[in-house]
PDB file of N, CA, C and O in Angstrom:
ATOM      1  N   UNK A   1     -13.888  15.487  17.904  1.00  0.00           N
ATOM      2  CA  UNK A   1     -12.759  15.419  16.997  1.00  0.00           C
ATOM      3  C   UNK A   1     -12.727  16.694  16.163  1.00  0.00           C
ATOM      4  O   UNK A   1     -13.726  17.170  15.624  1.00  0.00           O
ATOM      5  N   UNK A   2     -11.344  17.277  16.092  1.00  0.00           N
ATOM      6  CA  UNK A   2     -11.405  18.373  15.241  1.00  0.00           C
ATOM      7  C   UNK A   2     -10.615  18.295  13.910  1.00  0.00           C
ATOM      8  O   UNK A   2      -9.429  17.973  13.831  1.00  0.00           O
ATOM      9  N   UNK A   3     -11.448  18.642  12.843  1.00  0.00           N
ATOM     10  CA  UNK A   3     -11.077  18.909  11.678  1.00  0.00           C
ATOM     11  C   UNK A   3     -10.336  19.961  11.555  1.00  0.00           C
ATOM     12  O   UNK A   3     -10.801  21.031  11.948  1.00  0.00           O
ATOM     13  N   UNK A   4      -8.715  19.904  10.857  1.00  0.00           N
ATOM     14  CA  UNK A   4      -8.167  21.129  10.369  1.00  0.00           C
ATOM     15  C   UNK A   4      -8.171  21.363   9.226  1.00  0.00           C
ATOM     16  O   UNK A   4      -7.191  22.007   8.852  1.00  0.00           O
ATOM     17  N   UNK A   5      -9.091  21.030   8.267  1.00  0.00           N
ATOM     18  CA  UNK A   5      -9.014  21.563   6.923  1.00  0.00           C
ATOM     19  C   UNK A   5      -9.989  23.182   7.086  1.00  0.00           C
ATOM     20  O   UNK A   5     -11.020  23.394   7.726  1.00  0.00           O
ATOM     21  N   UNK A   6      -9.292  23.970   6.363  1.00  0.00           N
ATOM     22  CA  UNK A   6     -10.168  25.011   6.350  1.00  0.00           C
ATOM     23  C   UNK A   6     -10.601  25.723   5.018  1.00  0.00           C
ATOM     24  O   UNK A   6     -10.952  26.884   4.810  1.00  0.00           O
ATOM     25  N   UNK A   7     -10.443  24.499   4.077  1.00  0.00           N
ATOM     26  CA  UNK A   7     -10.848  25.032   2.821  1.00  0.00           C
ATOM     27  C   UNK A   7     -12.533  24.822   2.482  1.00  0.00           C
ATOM     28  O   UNK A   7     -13.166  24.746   3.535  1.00  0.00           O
ATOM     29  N   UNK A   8     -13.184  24.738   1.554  1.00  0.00           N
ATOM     30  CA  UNK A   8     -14.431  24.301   1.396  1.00  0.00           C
ATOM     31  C   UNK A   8     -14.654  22.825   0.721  1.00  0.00           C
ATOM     32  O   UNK A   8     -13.717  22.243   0.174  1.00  0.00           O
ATOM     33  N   UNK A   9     -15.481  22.474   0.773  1.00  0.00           N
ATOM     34  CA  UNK A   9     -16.013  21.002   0.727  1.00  0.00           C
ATOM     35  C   UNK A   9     -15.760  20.886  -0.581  1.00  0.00           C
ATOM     36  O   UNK A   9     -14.995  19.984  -0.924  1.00  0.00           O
ATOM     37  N   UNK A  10     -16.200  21.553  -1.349  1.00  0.00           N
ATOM     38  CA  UNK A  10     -15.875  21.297  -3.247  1.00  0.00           C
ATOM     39  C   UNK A  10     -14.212  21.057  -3.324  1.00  0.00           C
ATOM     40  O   UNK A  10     -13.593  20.341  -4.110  1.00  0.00           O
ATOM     41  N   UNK A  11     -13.693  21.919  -2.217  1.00  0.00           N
ATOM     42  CA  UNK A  11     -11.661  21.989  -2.663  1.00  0.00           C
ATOM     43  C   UNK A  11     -11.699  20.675  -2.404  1.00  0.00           C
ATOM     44  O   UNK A  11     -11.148  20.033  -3.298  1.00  0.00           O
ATOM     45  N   UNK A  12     -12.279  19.799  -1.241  1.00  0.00           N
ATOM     46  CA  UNK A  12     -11.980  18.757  -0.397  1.00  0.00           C
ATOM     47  C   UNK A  12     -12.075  17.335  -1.538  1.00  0.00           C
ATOM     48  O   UNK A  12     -11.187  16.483  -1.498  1.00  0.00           O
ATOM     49  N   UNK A  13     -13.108  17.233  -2.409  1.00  0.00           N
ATOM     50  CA  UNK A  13     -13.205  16.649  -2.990  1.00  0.00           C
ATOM     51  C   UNK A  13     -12.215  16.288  -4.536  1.00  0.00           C
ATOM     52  O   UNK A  13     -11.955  15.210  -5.070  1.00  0.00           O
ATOM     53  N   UNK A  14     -11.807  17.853  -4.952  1.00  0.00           N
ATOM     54  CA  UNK A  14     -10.968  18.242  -6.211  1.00  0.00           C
ATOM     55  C   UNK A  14      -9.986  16.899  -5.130  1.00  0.00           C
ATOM     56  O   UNK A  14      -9.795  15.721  -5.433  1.00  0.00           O
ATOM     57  N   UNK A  15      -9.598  17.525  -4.056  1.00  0.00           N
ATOM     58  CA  UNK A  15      -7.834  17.013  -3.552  1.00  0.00           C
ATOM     59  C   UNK A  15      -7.965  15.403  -3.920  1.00  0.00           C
ATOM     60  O   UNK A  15      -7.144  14.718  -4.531  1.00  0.00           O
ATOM     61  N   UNK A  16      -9.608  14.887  -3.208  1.00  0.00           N
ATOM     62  CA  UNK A  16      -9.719  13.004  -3.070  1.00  0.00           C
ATOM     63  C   UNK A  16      -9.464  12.764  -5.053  1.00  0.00           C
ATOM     64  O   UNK A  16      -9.164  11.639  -5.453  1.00  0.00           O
ATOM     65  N   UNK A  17      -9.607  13.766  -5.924  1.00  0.00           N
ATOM     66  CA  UNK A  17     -10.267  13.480  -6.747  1.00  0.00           C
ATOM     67  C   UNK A  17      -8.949  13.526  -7.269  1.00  0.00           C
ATOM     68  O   UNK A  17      -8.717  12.509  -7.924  1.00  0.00           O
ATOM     69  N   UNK A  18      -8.058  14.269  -7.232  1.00  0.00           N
ATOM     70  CA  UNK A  18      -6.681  14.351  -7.861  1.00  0.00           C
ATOM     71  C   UNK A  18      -5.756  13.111  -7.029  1.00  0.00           C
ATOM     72  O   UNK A  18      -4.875  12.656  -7.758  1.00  0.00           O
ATOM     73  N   UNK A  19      -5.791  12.642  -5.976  1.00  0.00           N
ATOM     74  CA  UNK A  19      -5.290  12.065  -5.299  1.00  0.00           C
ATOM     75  C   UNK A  19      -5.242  10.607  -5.637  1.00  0.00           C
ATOM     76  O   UNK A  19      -4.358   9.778  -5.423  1.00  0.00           O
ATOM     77  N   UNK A  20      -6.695  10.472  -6.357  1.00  0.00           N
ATOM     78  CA  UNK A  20      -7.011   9.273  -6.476  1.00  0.00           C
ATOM     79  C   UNK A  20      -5.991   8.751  -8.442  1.00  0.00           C
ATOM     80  O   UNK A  20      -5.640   7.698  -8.974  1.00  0.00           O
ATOM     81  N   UNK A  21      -5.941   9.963  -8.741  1.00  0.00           N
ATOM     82  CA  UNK A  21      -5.297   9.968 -10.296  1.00  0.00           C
ATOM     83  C   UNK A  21      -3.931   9.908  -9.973  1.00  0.00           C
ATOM     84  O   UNK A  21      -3.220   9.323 -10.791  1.00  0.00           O
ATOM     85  N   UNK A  22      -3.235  10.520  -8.664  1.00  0.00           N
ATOM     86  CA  UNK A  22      -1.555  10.395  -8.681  1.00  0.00           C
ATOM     87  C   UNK A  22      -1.555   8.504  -8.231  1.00  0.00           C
ATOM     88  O   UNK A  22      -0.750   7.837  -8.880  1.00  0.00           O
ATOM     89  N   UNK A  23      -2.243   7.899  -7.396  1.00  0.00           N
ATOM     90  CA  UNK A  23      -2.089   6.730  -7.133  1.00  0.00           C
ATOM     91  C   UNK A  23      -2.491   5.911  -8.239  1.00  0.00           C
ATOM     92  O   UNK A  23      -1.659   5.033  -8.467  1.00  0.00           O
ATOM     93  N   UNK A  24      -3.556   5.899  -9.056  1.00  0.00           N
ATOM     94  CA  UNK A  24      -3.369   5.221 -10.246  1.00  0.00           C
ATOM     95  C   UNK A  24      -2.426   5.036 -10.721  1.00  0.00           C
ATOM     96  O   UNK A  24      -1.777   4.004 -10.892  1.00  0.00           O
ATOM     97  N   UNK A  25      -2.208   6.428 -11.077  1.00  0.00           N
ATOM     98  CA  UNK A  25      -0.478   6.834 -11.905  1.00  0.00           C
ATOM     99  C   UNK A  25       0.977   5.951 -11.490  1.00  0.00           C
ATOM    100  O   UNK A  25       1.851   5.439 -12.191  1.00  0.00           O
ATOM    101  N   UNK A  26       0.794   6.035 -10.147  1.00  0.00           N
ATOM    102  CA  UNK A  26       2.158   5.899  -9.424  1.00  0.00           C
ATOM    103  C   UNK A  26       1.972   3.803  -9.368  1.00  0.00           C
ATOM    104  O   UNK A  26       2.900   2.996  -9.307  1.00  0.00           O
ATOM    105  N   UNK A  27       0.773   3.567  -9.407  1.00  0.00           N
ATOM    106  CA  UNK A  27      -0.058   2.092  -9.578  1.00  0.00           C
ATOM    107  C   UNK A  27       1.059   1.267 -10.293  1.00  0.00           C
ATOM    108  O   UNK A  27       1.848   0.399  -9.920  1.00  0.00           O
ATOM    109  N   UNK A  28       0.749   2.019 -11.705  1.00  0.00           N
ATOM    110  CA  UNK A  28       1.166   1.931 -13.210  1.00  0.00           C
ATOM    111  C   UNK A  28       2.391   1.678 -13.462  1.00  0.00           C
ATOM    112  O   UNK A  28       2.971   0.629 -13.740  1.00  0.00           O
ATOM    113  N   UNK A  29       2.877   3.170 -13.289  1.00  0.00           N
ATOM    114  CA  UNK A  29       4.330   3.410 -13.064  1.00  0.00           C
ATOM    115  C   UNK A  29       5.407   2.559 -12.549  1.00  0.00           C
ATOM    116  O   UNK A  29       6.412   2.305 -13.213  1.00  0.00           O
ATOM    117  N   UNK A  30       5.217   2.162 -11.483  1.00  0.00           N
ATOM    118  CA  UNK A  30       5.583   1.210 -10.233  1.00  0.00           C
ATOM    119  C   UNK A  30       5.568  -0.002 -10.853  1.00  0.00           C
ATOM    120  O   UNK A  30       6.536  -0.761 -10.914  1.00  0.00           O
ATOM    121  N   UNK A  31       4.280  -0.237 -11.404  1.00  0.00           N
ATOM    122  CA  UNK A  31       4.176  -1.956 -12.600  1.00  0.00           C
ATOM    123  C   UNK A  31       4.992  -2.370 -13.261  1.00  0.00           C
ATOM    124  O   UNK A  31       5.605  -3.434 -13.355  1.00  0.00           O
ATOM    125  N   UNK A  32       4.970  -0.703 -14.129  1.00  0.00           N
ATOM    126  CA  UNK A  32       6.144  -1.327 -15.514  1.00  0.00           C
ATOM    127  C   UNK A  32       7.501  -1.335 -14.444  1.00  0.00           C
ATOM    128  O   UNK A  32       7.827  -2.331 -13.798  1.00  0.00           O
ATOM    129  N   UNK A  33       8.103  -0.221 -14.404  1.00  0.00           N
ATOM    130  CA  UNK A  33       9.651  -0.544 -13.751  1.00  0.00           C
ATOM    131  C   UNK A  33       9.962  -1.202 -13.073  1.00  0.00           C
ATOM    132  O   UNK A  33      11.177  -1.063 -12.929  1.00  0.00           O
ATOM    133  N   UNK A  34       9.507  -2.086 -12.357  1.00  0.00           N
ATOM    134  CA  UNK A  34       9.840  -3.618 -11.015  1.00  0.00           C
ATOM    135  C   UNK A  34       9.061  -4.598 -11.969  1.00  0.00           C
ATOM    136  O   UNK A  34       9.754  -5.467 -12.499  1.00  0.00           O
ATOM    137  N   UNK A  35       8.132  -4.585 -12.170  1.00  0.00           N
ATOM    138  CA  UNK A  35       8.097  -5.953 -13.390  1.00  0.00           C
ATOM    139  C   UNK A  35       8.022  -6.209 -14.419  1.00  0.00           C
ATOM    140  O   UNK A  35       8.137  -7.390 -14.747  1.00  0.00           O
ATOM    141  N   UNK A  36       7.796  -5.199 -15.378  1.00  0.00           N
ATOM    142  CA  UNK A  36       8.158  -5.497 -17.103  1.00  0.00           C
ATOM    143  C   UNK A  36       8.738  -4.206 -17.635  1.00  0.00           C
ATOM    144  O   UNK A  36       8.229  -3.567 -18.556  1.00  0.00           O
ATOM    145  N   UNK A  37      10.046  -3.805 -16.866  1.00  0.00           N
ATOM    146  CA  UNK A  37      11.106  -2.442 -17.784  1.00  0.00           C
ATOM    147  C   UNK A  37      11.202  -2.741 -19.312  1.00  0.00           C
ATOM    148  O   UNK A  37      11.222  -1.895 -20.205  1.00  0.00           O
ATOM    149  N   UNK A  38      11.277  -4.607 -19.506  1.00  0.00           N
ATOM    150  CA  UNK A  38      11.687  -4.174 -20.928  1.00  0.00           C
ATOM    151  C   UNK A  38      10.380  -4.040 -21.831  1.00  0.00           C
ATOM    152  O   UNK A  38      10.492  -3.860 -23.044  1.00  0.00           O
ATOM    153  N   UNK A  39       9.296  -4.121 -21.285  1.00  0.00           N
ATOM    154  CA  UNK A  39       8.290  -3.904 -22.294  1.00  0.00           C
ATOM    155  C   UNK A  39       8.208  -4.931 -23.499  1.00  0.00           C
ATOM    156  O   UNK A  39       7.882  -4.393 -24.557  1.00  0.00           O
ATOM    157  N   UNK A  40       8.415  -6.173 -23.555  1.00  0.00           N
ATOM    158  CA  UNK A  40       8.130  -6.775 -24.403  1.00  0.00           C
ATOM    159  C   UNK A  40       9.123  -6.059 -25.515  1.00  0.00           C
ATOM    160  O   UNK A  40       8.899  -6.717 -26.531  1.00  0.00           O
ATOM    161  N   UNK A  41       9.870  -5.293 -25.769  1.00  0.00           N
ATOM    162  CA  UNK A  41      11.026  -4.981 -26.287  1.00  0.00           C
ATOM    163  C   UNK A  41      10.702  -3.921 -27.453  1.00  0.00           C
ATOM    164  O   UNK A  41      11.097  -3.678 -28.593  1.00  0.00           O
ATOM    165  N   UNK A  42       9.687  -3.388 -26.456  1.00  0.00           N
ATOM    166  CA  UNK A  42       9.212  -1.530 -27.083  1.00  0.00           C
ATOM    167  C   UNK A  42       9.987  -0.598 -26.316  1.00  0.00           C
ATOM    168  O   UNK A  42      10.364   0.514 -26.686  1.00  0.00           O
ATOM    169  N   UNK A  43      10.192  -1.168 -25.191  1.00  0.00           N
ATOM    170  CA  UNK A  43      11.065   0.228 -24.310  1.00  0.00           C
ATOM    171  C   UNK A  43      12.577  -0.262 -24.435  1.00  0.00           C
ATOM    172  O   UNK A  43      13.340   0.316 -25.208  1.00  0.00           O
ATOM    173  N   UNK A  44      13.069  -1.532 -23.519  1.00  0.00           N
ATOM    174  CA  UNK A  44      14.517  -1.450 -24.064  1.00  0.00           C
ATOM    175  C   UNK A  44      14.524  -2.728 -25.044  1.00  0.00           C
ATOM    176  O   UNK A  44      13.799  -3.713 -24.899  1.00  0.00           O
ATOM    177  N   UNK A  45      15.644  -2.503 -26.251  1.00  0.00           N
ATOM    178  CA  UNK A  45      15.575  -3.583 -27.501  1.00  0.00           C
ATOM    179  C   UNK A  45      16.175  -4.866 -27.341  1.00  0.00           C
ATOM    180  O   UNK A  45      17.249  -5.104 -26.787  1.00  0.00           O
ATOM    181  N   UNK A  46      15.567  -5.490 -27.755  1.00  0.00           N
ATOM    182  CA  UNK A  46      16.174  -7.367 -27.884  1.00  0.00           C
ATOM    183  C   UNK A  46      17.681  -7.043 -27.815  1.00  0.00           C
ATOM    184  O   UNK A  46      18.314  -7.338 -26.801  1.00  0.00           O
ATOM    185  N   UNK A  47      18.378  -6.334 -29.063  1.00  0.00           N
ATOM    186  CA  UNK A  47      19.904  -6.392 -29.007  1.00  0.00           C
ATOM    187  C   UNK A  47      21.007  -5.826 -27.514  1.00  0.00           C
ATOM    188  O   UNK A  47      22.155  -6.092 -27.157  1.00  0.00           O
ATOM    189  N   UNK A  48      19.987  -5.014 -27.028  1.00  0.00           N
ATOM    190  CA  UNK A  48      20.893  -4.564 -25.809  1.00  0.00           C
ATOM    191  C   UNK A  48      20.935  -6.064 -24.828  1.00  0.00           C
ATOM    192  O   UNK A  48      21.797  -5.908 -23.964  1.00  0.00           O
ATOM    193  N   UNK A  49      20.295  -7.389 -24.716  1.00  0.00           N
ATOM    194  CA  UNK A  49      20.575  -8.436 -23.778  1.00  0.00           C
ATOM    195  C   UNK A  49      21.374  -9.432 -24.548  1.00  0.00           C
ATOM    196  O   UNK A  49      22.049 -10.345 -24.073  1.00  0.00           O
ATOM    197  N   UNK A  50      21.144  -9.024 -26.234  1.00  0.00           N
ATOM    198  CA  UNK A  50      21.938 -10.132 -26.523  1.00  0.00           C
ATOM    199  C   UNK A  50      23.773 -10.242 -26.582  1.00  0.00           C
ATOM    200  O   UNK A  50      24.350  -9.384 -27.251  1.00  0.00           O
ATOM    201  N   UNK A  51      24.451 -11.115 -25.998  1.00  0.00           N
ATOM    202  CA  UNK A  51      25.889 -11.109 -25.871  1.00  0.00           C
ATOM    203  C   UNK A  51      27.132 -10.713 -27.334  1.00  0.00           C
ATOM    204  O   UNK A  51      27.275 -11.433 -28.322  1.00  0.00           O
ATOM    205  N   UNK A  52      27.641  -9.816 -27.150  1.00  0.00           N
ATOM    206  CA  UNK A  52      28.422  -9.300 -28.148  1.00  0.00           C
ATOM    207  C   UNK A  52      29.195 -10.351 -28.994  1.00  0.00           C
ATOM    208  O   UNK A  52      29.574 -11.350 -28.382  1.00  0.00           O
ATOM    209  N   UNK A  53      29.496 -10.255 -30.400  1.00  0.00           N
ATOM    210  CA  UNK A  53      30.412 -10.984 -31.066  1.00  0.00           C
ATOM    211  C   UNK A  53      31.704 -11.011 -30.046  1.00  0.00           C
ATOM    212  O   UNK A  53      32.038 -10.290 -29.105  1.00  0.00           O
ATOM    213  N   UNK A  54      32.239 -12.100 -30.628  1.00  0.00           N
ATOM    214  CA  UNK A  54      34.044 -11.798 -29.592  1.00  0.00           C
ATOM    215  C   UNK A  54      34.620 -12.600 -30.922  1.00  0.00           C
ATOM    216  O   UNK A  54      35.825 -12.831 -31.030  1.00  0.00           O
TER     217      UNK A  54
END
């Protein structure tokens, strides 16, 4: 089997090592916006769901 990386073993690890911080990130990210956007009503406010005077 051939390997095409042709950087060195220390780069190889930085990449697993940064790689592993964008998927946390994106983990997170992904959490709040598909299941709690409103944040308990720190991100968007109680008054924007509640129905206008008429």
């Amino acid at each position: 089997m051939v390997f095409l990386w042709t950087g060195s073993f220390s780069s190889l690890l930085h990449l697993y090592h940064d790689l592993a911080g964008v998927i946390l990130f994106l983990f997170f990210f992904c959490a709040i916006v598909f299941f709690a956007p409103e944040m308990g009503g720190y991100f968007l406010e109680i008054p924007n769901f509640q129905e206008p005077d008429s």
